[in-house]
C-alpha atoms as an extended CHARMM CRD file, in Angstrom:
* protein
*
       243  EXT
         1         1  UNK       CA             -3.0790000000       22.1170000000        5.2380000000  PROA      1               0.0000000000
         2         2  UNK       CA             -0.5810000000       23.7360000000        2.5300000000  PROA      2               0.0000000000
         3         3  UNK       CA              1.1480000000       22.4390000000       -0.1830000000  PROA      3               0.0000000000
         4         4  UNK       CA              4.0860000000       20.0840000000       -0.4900000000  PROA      4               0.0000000000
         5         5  UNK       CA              7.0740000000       20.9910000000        0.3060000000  PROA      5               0.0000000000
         6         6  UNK       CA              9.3150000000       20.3940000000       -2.5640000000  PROA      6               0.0000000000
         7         7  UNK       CA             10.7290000000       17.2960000000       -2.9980000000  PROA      7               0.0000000000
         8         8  UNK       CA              9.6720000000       16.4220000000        0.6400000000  PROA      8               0.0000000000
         9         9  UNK       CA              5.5360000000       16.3570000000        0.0860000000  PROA      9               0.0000000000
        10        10  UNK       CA              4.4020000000       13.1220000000        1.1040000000  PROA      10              0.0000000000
        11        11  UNK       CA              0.7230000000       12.6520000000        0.7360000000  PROA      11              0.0000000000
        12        12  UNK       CA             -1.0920000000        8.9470000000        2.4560000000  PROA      12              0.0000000000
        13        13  UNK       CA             -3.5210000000        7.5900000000        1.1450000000  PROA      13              0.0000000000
        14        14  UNK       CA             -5.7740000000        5.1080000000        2.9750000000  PROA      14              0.0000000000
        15        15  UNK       CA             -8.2180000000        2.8860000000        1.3920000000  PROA      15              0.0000000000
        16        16  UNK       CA            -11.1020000000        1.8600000000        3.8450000000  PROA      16              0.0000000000
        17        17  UNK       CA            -13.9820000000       -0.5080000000        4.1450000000  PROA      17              0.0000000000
        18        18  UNK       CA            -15.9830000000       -0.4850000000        7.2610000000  PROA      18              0.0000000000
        19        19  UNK       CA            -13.0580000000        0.6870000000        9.6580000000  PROA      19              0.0000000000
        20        20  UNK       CA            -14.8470000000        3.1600000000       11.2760000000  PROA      20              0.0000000000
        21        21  UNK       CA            -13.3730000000        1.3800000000       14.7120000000  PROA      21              0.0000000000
        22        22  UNK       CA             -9.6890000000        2.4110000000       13.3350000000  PROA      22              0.0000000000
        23        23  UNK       CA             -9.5630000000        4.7720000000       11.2110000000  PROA      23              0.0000000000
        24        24  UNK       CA             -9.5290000000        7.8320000000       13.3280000000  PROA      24              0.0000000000
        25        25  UNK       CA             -6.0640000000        6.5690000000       15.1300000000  PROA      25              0.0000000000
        26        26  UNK       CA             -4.9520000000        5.7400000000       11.8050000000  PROA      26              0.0000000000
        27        27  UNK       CA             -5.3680000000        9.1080000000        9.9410000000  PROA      27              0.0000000000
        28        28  UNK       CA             -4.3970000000       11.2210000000       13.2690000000  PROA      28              0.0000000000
        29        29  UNK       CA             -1.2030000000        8.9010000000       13.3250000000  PROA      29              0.0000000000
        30        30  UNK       CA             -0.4730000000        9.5620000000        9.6540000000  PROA      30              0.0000000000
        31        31  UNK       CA             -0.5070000000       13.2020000000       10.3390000000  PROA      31              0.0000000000
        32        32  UNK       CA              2.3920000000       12.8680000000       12.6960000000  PROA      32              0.0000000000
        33        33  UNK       CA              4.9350000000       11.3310000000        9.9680000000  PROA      33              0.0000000000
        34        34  UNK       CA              7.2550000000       13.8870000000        8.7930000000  PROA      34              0.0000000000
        35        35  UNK       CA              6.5680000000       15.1550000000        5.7430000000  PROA      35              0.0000000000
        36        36  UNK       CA              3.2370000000       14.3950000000        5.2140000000  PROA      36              0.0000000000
        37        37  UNK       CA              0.5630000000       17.3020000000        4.7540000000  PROA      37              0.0000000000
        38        38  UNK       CA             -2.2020000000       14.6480000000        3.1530000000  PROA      38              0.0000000000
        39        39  UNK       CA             -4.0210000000       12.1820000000        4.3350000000  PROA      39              0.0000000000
        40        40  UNK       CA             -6.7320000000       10.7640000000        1.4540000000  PROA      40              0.0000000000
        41        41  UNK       CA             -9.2820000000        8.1520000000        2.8280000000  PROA      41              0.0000000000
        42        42  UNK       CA            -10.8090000000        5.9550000000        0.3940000000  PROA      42              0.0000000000
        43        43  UNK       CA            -13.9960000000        5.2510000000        1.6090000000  PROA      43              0.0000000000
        44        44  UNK       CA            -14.4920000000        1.9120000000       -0.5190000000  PROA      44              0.0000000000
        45        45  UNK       CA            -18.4650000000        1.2840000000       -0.1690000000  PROA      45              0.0000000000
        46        46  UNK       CA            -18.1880000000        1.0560000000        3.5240000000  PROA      46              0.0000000000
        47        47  UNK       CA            -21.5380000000        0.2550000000        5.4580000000  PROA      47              0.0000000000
        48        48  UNK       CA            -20.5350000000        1.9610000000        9.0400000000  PROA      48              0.0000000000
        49        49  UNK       CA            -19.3380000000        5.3400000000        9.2800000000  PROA      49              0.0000000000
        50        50  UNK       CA            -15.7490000000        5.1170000000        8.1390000000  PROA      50              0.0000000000
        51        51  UNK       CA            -15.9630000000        7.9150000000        5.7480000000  PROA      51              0.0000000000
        52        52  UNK       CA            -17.4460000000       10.7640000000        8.7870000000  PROA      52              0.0000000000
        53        53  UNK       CA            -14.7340000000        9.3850000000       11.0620000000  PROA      53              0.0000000000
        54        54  UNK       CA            -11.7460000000        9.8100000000        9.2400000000  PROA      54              0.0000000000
        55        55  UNK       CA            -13.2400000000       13.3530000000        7.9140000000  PROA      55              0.0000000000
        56        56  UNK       CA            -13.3840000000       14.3500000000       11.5910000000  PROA      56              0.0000000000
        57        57  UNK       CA             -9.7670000000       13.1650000000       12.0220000000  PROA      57              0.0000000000
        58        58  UNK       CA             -8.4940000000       15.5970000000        9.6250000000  PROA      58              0.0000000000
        59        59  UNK       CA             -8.6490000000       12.8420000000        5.9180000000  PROA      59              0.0000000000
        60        60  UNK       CA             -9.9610000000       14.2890000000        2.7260000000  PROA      60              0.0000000000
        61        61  UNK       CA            -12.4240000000       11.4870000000        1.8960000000  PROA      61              0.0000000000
        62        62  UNK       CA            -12.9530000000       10.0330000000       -1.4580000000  PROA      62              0.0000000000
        63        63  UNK       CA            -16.1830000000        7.6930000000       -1.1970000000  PROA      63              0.0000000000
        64        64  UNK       CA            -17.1860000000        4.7490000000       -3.6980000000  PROA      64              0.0000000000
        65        65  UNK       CA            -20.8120000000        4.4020000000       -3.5900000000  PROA      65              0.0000000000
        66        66  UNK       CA            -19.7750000000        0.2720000000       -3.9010000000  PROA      66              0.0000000000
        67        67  UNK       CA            -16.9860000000       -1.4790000000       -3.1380000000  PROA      67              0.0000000000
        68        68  UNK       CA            -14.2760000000       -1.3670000000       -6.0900000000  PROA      68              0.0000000000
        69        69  UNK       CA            -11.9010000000       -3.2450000000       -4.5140000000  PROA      69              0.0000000000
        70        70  UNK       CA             -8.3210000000       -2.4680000000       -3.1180000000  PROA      70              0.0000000000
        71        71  UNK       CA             -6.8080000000       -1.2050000000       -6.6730000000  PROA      71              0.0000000000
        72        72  UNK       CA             -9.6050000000        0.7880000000       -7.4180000000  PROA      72              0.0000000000
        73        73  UNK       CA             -9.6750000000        2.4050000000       -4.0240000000  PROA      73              0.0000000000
        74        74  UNK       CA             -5.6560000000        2.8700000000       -4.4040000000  PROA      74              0.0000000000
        75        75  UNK       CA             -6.2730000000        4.8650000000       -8.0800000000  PROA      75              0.0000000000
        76        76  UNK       CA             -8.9910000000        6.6650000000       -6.8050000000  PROA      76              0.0000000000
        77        77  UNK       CA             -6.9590000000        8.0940000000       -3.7270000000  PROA      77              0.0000000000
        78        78  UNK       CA             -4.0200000000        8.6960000000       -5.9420000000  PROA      78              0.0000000000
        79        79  UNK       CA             -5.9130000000       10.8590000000       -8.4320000000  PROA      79              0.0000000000
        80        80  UNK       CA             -7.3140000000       12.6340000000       -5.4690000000  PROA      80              0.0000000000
        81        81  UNK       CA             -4.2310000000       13.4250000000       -4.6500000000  PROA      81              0.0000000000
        82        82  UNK       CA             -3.3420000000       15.0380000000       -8.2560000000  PROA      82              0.0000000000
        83        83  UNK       CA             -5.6790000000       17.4770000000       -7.5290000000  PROA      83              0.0000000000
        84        84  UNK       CA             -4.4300000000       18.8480000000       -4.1740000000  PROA      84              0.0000000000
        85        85  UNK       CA             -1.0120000000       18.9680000000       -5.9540000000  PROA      85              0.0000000000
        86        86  UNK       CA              0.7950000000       22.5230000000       -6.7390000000  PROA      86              0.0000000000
        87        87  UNK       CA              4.0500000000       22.1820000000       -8.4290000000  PROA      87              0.0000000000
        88        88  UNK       CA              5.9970000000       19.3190000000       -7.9520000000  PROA      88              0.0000000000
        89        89  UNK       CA              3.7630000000       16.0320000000       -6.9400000000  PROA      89              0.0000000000
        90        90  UNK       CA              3.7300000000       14.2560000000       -3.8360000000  PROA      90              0.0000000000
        91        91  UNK       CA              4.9110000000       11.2940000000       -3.2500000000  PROA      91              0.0000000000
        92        92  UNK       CA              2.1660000000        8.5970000000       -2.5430000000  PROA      92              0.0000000000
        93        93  UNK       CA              2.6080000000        6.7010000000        1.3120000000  PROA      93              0.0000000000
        94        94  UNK       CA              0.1070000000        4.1230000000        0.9590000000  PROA      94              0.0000000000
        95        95  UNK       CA             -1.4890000000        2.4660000000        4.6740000000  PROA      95              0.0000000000
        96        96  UNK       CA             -4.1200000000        0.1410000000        5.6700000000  PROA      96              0.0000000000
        97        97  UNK       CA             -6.6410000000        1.2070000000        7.4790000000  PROA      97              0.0000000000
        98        98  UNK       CA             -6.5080000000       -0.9340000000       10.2130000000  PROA      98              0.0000000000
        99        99  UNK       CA             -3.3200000000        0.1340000000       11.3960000000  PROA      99              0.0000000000
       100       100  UNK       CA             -4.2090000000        2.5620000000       14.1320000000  PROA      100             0.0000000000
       101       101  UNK       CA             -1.7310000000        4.0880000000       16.1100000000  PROA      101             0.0000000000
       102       102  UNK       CA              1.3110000000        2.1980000000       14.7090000000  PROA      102             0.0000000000
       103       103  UNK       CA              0.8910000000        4.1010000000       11.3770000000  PROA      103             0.0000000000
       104       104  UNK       CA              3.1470000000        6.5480000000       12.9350000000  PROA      104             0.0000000000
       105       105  UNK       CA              6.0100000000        4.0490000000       12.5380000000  PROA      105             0.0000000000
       106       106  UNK       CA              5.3670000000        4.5770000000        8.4860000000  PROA      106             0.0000000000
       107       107  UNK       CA              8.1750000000        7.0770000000        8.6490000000  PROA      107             0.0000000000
       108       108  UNK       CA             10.9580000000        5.0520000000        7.3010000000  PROA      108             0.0000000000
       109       109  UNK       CA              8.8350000000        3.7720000000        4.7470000000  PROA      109             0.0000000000
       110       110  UNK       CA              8.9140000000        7.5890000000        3.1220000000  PROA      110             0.0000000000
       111       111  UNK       CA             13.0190000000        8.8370000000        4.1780000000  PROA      111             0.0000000000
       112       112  UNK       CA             14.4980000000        6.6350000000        1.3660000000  PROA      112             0.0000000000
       113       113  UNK       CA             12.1520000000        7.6960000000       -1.2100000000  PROA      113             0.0000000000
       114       114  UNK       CA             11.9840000000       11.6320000000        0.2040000000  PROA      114             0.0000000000
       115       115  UNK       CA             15.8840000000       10.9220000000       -0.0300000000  PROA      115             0.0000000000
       116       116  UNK       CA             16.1300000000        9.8470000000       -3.9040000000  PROA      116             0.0000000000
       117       117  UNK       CA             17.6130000000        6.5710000000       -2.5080000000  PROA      117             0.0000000000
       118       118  UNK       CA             14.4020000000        4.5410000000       -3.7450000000  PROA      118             0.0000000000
       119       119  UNK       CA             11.5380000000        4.8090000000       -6.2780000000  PROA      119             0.0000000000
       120       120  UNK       CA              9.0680000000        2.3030000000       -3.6680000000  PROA      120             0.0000000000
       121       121  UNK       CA              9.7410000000        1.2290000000       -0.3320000000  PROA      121             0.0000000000
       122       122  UNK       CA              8.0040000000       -1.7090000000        0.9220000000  PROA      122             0.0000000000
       123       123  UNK       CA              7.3330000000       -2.4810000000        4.4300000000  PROA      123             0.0000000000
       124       124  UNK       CA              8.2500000000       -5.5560000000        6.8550000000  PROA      124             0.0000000000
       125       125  UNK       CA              6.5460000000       -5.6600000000        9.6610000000  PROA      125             0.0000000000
       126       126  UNK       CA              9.3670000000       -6.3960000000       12.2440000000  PROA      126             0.0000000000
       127       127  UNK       CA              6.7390000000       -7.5990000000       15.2000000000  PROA      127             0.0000000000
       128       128  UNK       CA              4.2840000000       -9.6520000000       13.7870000000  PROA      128             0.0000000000
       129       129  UNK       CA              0.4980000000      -10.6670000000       14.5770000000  PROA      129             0.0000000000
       130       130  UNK       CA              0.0570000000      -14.3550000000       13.7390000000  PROA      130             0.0000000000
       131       131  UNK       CA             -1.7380000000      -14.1540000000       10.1770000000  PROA      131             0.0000000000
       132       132  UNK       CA             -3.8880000000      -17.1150000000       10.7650000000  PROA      132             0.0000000000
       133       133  UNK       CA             -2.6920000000      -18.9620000000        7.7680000000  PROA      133             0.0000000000
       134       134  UNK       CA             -2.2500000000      -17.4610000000        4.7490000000  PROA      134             0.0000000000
       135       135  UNK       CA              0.6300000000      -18.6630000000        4.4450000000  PROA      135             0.0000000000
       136       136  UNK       CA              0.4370000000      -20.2830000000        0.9400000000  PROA      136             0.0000000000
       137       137  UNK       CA             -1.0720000000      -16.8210000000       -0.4170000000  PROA      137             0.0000000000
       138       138  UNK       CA              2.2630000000      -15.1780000000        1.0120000000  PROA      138             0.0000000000
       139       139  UNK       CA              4.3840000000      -18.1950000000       -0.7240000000  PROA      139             0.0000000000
       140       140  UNK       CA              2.9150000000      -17.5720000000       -4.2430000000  PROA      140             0.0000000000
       141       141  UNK       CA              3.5850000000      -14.1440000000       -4.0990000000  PROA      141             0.0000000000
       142       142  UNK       CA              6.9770000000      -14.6020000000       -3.2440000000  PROA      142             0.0000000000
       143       143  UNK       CA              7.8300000000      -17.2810000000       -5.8660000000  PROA      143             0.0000000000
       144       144  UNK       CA              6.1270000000      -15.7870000000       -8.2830000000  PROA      144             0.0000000000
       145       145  UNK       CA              8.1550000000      -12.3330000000       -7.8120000000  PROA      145             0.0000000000
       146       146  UNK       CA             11.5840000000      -14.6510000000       -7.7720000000  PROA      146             0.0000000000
       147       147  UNK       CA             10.5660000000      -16.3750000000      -11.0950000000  PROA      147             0.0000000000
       148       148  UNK       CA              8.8170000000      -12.8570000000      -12.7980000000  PROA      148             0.0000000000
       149       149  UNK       CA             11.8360000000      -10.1740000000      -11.7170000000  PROA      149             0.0000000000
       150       150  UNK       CA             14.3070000000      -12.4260000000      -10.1680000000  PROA      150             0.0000000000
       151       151  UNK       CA             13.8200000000      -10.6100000000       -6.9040000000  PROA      151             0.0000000000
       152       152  UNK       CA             13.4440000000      -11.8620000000       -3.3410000000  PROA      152             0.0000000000
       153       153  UNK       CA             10.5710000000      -10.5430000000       -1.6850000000  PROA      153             0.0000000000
       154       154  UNK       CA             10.4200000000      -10.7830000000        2.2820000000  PROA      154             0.0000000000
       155       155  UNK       CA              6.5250000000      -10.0000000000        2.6570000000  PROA      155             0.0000000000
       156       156  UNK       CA              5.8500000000       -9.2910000000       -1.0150000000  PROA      156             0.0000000000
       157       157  UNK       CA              1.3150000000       -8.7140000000        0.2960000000  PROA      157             0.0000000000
       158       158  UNK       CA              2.3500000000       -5.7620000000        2.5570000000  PROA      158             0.0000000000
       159       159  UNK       CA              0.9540000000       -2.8950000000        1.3300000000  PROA      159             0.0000000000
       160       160  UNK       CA              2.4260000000       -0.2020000000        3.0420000000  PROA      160             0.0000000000
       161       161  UNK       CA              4.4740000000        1.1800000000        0.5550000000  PROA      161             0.0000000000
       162       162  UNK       CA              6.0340000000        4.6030000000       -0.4370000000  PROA      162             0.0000000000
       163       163  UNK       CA              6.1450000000        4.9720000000       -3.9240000000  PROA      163             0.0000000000
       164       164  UNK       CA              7.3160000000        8.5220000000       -6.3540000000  PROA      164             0.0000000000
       165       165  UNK       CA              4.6990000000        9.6920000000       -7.9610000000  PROA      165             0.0000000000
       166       166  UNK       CA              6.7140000000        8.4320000000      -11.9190000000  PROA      166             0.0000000000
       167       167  UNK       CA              6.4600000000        5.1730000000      -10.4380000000  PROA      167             0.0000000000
       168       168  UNK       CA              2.9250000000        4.8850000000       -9.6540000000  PROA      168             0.0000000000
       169       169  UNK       CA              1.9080000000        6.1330000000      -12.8330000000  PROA      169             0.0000000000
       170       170  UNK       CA              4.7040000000        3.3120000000      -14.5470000000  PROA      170             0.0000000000
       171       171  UNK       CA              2.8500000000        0.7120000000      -11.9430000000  PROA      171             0.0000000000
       172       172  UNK       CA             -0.7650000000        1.3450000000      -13.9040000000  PROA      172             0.0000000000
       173       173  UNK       CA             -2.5410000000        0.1870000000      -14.8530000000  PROA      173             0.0000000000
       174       174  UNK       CA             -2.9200000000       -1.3430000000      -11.0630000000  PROA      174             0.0000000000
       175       175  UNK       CA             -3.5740000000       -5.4230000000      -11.2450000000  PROA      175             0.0000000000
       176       176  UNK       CA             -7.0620000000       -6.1460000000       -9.8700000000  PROA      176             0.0000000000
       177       177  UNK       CA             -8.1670000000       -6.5620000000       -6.2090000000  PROA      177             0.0000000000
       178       178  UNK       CA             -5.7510000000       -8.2560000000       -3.8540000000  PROA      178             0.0000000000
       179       179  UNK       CA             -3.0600000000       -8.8260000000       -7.0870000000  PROA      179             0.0000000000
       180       180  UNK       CA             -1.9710000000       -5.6180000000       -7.0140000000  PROA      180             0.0000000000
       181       181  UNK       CA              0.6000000000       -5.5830000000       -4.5710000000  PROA      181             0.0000000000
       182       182  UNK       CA              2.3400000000       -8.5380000000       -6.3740000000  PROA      182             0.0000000000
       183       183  UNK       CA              1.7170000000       -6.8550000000       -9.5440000000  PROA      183             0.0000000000
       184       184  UNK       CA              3.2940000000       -3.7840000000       -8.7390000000  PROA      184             0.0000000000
       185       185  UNK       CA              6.5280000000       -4.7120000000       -7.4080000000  PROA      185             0.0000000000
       186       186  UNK       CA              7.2910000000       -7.0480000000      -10.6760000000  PROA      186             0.0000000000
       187       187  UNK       CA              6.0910000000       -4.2290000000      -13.2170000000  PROA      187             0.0000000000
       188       188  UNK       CA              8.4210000000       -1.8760000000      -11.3200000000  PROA      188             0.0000000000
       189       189  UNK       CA             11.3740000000       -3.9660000000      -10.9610000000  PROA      189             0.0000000000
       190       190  UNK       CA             11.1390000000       -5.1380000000      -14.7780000000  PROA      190             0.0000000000
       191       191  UNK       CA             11.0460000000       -1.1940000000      -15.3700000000  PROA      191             0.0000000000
       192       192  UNK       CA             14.2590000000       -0.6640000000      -13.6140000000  PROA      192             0.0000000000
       193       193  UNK       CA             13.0450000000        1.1170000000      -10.6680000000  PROA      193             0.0000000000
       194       194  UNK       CA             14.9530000000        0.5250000000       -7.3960000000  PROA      194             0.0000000000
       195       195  UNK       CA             12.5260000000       -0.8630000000       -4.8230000000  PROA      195             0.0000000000
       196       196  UNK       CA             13.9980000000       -1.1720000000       -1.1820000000  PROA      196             0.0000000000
       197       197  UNK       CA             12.2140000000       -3.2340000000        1.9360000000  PROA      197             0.0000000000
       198       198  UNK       CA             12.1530000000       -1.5910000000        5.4200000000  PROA      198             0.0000000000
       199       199  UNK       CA             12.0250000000       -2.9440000000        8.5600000000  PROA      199             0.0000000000
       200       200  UNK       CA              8.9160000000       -1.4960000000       10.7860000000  PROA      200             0.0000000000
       201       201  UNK       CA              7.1960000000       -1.7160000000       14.1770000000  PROA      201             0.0000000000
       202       202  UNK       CA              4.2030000000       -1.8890000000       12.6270000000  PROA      202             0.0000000000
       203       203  UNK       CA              0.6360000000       -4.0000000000       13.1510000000  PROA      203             0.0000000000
       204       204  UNK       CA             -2.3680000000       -5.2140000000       11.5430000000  PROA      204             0.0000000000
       205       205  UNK       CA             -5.4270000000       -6.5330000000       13.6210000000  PROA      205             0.0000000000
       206       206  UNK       CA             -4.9940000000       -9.7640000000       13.5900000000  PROA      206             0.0000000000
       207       207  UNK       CA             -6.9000000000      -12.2240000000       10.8240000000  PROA      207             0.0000000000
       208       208  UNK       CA             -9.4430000000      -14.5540000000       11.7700000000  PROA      208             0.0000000000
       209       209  UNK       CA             -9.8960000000      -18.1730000000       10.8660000000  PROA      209             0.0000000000
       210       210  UNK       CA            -13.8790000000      -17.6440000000       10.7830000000  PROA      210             0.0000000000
       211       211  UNK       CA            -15.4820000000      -18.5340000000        6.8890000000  PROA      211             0.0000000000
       212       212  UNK       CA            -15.2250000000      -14.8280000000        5.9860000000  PROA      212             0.0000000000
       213       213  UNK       CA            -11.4290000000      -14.9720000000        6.5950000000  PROA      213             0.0000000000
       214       214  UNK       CA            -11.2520000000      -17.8630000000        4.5560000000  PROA      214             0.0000000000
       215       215  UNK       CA            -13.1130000000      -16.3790000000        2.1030000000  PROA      215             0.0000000000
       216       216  UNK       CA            -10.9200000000      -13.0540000000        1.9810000000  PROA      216             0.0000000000
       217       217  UNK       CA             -7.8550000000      -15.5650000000        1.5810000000  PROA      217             0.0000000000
       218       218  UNK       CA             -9.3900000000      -17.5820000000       -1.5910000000  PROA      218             0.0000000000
       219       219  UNK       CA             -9.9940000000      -14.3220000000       -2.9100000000  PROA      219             0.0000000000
       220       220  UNK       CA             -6.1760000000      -12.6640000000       -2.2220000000  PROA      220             0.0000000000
       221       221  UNK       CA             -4.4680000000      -15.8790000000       -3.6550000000  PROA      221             0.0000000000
       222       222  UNK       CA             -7.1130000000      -15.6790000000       -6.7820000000  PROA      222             0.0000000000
       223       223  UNK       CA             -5.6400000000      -12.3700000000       -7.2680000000  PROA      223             0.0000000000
       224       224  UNK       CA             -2.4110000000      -13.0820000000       -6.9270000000  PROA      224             0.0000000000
       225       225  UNK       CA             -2.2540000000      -15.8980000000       -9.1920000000  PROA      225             0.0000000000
       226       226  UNK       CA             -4.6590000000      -13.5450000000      -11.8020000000  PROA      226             0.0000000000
       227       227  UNK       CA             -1.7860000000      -11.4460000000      -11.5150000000  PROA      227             0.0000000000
       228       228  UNK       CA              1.2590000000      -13.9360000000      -12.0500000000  PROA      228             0.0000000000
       229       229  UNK       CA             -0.4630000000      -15.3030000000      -14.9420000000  PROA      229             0.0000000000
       230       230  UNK       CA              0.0390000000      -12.0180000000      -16.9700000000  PROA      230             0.0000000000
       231       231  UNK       CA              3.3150000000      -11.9800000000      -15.8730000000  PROA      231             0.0000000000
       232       232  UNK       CA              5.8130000000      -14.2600000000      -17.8850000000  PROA      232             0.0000000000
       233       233  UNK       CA              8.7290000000      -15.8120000000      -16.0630000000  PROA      233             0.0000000000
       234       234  UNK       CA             11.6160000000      -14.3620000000      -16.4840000000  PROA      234             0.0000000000
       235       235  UNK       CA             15.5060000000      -16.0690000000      -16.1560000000  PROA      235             0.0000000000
       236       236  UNK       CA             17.6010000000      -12.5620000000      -16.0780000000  PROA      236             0.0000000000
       237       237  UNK       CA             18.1070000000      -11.8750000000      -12.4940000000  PROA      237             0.0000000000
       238       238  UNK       CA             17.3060000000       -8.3840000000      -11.1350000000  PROA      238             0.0000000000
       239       239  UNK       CA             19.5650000000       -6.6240000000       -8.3240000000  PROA      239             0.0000000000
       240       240  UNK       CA             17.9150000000       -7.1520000000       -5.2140000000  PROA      240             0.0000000000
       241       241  UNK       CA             18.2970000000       -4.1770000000       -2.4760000000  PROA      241             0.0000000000
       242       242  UNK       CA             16.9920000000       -4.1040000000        1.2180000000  PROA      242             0.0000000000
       243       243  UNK       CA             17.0020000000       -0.9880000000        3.6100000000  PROA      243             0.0000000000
């Protein structure tokens, strides 16, 4: 793999925990967006063999010896990424995991920002897998982007995102755990960078309604609500701009 390509080097980054089921189509599918030369896997204190099977795929693998959560595993793939950088920086295309094949479909997350047209792109899913009801984690989000930037977010927890490498670093430090998607698109906005949704054909697997699902939710809308609270309100409305 070479370098970037001036202002067109797109590097994913992918943070994992116990995907070792997905991750291969994932990474392999990554490879095939244009632009990108780098695919980081975050191997987040996985207990399967999701680090070995996205380093067989092609992934540069970062691995946690413990889980640090999502935010950690997002700074640790993005300073991985400094390293492999020569010259101008890549932009960071940040995927799940789980996506598998449909990570291909990433590609217009990464034209507006490879364009200068946007400093984050942020994806919604245009075929949807019923989320099993976290709903009212979705619905603070949302409000609490409205009242914080003044800005309409369609599926503000989606965290496949495209972001310039200036406004990652402005987005740091990252908000903890499952907060940091929320976090990020109010620090940015209140910054004055332009952030742009796109419409994708892209899929998760689909969320259970089992106790550890219900567990992963009360932990995402802790998060999020950590993450509102050290965000004051604010009444001046911000431009809002979809792709």
């Amino acid at each position: 793999m070479g370098g970037p390509q001036g202002r067109n080097g797109v590097a994913v980054v992918i943070p994992a925990k116990d995907e070792e089921d997905r991750v291969e189509a994932t990474v392999r599918a990554a490879f095939t967006i244009p632009g990108v030369d780098l695919v980081v896997v975050v191997d987040d204190g996985s207990a399967d063999t999701t680090g070995k099977v996205a380093k067989a795929a092609g992934a540069r693998v970062v691995r946690h010896g413990r889980n640090r959560g999502k935010a950690g595993a997002m700074e640790s793939g993005a300073e991985a990424v400094r390293l492999f950088d020569e010259g101008e920086p890549r932009h960071l295309l940040f995927l799940d995991a789980d996506l598998a094949e449909t990570a291909a479909a990433a590609a217009p997350l990464v034209e507006p920002v490879v364009a200068g047209e946007a400093d984050m792109t942020i994806a919604t899913f245009v075929t949807r897998v019923k989320l099993g009801g976290h709903g009212f984690v979705v619905r603070l989000a949302k409000e609490g982007i409205r009242r914080a930037a003044g800005w309409e977010a369609t599926q503000p927890l989606n965290g496949q995102r495209c972001l310039t490498r200036a406004a990652f670093e402005a987005a740091r430090p990252l908000a903890r755990g499952f907060g940091v998607e929320t976090a990020m698109t109010i620090d940015l906005l209140r910054k004055g960078f332009r952030v742009v949704e796109v419409e994708v054909e892209m899929a998760h697997r689909a969320t259970g309604t089992d106790w550890r699902a219900q567990l992963h939710r009360a932990r995402q809308f802790r998060d999020v609500g950590l993450a509102l609270a050290r965000r004051t309100p604010v009444t001046t409305l911000l431009p809002a701009s979809r792709h």
